[in-house]
C-alpha positions as a printed Julia matrix, in Angstrom:
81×3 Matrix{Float64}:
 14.61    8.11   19.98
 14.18    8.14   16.04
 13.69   11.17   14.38
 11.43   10.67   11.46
 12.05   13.37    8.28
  8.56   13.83    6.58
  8.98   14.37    2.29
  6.69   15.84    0.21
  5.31   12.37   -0.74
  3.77   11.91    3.62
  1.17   13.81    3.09
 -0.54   11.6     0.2
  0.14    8.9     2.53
 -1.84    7.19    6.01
  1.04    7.53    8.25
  0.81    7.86   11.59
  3.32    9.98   14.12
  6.18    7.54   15.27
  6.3     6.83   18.91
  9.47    5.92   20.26
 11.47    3.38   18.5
  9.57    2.82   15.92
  9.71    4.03   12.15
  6.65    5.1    10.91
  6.7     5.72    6.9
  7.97    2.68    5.47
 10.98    2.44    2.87
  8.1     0.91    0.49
  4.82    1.69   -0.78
  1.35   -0.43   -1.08
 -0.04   -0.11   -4.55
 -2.98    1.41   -2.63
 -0.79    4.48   -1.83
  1.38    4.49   -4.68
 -1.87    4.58   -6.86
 -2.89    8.46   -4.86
  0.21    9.43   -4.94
  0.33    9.45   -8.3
 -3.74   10.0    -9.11
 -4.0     6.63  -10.47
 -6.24    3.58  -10.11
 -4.91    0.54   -8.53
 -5.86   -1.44  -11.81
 -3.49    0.24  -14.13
 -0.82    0.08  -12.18
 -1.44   -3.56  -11.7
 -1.85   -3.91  -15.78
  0.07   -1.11  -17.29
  2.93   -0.93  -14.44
  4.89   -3.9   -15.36
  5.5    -2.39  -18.79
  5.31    1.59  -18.66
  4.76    1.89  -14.82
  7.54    2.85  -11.66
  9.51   -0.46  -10.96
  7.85   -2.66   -8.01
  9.14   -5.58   -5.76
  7.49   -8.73   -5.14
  7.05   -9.61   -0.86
  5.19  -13.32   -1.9
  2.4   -12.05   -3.52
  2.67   -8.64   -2.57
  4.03   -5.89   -4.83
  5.59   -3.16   -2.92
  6.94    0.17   -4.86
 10.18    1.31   -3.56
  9.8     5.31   -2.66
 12.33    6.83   -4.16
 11.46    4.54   -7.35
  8.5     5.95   -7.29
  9.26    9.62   -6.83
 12.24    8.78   -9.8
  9.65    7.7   -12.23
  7.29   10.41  -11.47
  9.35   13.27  -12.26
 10.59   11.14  -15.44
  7.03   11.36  -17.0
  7.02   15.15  -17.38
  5.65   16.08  -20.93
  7.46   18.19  -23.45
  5.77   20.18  -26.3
């Protein structure tokens, strides 16, 4: 039986509970959920991410956002006075 850990970032996110075997928070993000994790609309990070945005991977035509790339770039963005 897996044991899933649960981070901070779960609870912005659809997951279900994991039945046996399985995995259920994936290593990678839809822009759907990396957009409310980080209280932004799915259109900038499709225009802006590329260039000022967390780093992505391509799946085809899919872009998936690597968690921890996404956490990363999060805490980089904190403002200074």
């Amino acid at each position: 039986m897996l044991t899933l850990i649960r981070t901070p970032l779960d609870k912005n996110l659809n997951t279900h509970d994991a039945q046996p075997g399985e995995v259920a928070a994936s290593l990678y993000l839809t822009r759907k959920q990396t957009a409310a994790y980080l209280n932004v609309s799915e259109k900038w990070l499709a225009q802006s991410g590329r260039a000022v945005g967390p780093r992505f991977h391509k799946f085809g035509s899919q872009c998936r956002y690597l968690r921890s790339d996404v956490v990363s770039w999060a805490r980089q963005q904190r403002a200074t006075r």
